[in-house]
C-alpha positions in Angstrom: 59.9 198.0 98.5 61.3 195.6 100.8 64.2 196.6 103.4 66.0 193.4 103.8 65.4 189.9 101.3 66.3 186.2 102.0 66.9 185.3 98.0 66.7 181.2 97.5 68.7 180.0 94.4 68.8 176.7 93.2 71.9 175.3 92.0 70.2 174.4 88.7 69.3 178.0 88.3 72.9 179.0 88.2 74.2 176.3 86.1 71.6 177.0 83.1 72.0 174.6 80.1 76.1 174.1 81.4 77.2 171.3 83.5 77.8 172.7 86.5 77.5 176.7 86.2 76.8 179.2 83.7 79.0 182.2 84.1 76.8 184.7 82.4 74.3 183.5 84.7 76.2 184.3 87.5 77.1 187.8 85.9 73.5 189.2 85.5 72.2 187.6 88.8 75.5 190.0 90.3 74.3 192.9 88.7 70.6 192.7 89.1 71.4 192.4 92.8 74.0 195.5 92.8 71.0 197.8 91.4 68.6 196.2 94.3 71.9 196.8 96.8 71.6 200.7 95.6 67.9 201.0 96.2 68.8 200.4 100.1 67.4 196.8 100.2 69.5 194.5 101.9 70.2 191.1 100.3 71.2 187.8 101.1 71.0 184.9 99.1 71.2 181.0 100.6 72.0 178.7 97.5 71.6 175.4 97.0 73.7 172.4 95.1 71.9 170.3 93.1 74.1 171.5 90.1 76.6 169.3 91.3 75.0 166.4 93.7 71.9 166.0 95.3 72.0 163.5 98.5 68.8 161.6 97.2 70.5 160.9 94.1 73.4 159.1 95.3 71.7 157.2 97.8 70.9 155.3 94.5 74.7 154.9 93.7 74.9 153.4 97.1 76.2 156.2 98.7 74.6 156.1 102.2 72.0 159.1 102.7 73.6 160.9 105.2 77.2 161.1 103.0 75.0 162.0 100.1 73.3 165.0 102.0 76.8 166.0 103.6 78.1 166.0 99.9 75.5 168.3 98.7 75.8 170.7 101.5 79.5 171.1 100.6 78.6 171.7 96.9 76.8 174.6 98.5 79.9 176.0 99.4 81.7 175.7 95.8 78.0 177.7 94.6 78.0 180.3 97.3 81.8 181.1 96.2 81.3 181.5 92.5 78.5 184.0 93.9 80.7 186.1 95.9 83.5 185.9 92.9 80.8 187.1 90.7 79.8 189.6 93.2 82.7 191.1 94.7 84.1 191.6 90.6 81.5 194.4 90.2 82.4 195.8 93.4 80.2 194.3 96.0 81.2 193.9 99.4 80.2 190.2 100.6 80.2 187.9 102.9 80.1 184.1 102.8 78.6 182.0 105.8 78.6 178.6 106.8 76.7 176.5 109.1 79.4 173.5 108.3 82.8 175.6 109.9 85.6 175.9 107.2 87.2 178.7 108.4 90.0 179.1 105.7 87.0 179.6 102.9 84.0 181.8 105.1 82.9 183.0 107.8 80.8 180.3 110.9 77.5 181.6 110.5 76.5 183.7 113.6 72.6 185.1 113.3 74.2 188.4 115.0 77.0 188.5 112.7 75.2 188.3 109.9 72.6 190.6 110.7 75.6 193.2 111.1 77.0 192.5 107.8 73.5 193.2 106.4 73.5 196.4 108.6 76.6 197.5 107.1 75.4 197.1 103.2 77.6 193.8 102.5 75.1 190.9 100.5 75.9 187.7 103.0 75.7 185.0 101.5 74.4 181.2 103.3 76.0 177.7 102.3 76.4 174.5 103.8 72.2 174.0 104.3 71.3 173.5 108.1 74.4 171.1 108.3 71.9 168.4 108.7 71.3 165.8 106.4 67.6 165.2 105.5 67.0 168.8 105.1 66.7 170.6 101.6 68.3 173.9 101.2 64.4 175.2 101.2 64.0 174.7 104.5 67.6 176.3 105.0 66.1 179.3 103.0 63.3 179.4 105.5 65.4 179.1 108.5 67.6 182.0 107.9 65.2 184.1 106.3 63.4 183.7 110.2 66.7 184.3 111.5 67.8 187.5 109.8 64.1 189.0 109.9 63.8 189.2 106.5 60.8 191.2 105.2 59.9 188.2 102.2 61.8 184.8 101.5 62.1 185.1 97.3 62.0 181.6 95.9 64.4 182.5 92.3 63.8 179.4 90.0 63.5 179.0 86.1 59.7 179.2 86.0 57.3 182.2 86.7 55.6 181.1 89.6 53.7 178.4 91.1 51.1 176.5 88.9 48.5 173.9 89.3 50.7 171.1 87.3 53.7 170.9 85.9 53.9 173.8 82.7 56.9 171.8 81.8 54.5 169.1 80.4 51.0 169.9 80.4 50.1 173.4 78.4 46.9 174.0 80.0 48.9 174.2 83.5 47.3 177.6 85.1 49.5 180.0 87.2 48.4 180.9 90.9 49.2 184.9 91.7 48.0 184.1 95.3 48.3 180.5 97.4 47.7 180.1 101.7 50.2 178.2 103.0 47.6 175.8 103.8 46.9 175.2 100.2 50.8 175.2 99.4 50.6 172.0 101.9 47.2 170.4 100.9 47.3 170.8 97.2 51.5 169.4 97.5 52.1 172.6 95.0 55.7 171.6 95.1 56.8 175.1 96.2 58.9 174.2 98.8 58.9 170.8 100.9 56.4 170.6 104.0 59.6 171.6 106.8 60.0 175.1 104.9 56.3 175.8 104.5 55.6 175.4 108.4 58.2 176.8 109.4 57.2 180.2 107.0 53.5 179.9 107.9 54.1 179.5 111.6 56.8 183.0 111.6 54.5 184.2 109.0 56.9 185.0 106.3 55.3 185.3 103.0 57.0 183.5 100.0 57.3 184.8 96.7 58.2 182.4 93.5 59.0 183.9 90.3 62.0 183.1 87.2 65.4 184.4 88.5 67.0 184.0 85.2 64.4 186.7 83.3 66.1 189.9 83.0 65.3 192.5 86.0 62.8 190.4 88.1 65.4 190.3 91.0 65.1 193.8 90.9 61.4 194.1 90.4 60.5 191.5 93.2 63.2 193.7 95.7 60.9 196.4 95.0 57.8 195.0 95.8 56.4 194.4 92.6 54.3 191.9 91.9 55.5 189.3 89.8 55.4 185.5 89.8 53.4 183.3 92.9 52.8 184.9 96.3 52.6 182.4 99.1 51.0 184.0 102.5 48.7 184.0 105.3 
């Protein structure tokens, strides 16, 4: 069982087949987390918004880049609050931290601070990426995962694991239980993007991919078992 776990969200997890988000999703990711919170394990999530805006896609709409990336770092924020709503409704204590400050909404994030609200059993909760455009919220999941000393970065998406090809579209796509970082690069897996995967390998902070959305796996990967893709030394 792990003490303390960086948990990765996509905003397309959260939204489900809805627009923007799905509020039973939201609802069973809170209580999964609660039951992982009374084990002992320390949590905290960084979540992503490509439910809302993605800064590649808008560059098409002739949005310049960096606006579009400083868009989608702010539809973090609107994410990482319907997380703590959710969250704080069933009686968990939270926090949410920025790296963009907005002090009237969260907390700057502070790598001490947030290490003391892990310390004190509250789930913290990261937005607002690395506040740099040209970075995916991956690499901001691998960042503070280093930053916090988290025991495993948990990739939560809507498929089981990492696989050779797309399962989506080919039916003979085979799942991996183990990959090296090295083969995570070489083979372009699509787990994370290159900036995340160094940054993991060279801190040596193993990865684990598996489907959020299936009932009890967030408490089942807190506890060590093993489910979904494995990505390590």
């Amino acid at each position: 069982m792990y003490k303390r776990v960086l948990l990765k969200l996509s905003g397309e997890a959260l939204a489900g087949n809805e627009k923007n988000f799905d509020p039973s999703i939201l609802q069973n990711l809170a209580l999964e987390i609660k039951e992982a919170q009374k084990l002992g394990i320390q949590i905290a999530i960084v979540v992503g918004g490509g439910n809302f805006i993605r800064g590649k896609v808008v560059e098409g709409l002739g949005i310049d880049r960096v606006q579009g990336d400083n868009m989608g770092m702010l539809a973090t924020v609107i994410n990482a609050l319907a997380i703590q709503s959710s969250l704080e409704g069933i009686g968990v204590d939270t926090r949410v931290m920025t790296s963009i400050e907005m002090s009237k909404v969260a907390e700057p994030f502070i790598q001490r601070r947030a290490v003391r609200h892990l310390e004190k059993g509250r789930v913290v909760i990261f937005a607002g990426g690395t506040s740099n455009p040209y970075f995916t919220t991956d690499s901001s999941g691998a960042l503070r995962a280093v930053e916090i000393q988290a025991d495993v970065l948990a990739k939560g998406t809507k498929v089981d694991g990492i696989y050779d090809k797309d399962p989506m579209k080919f039916d003979d796509a085979v799942r991996y239980d183990t990959v090296t970082f090295d083969e995570a690069i070489s083979k372009n897996l699509g787990v994370m993007d290159t900036a995340a995967l160094s940054l993991c390998r060279e801190n040596q902070m193993p990865i684990v991919v598996f489907n959020a959305l299936e009932e009890g796996n967030i408490l089942k990967m807190a506890q060590g078992e093993n489910i979904g893709t494995t990505v390590k030394k």
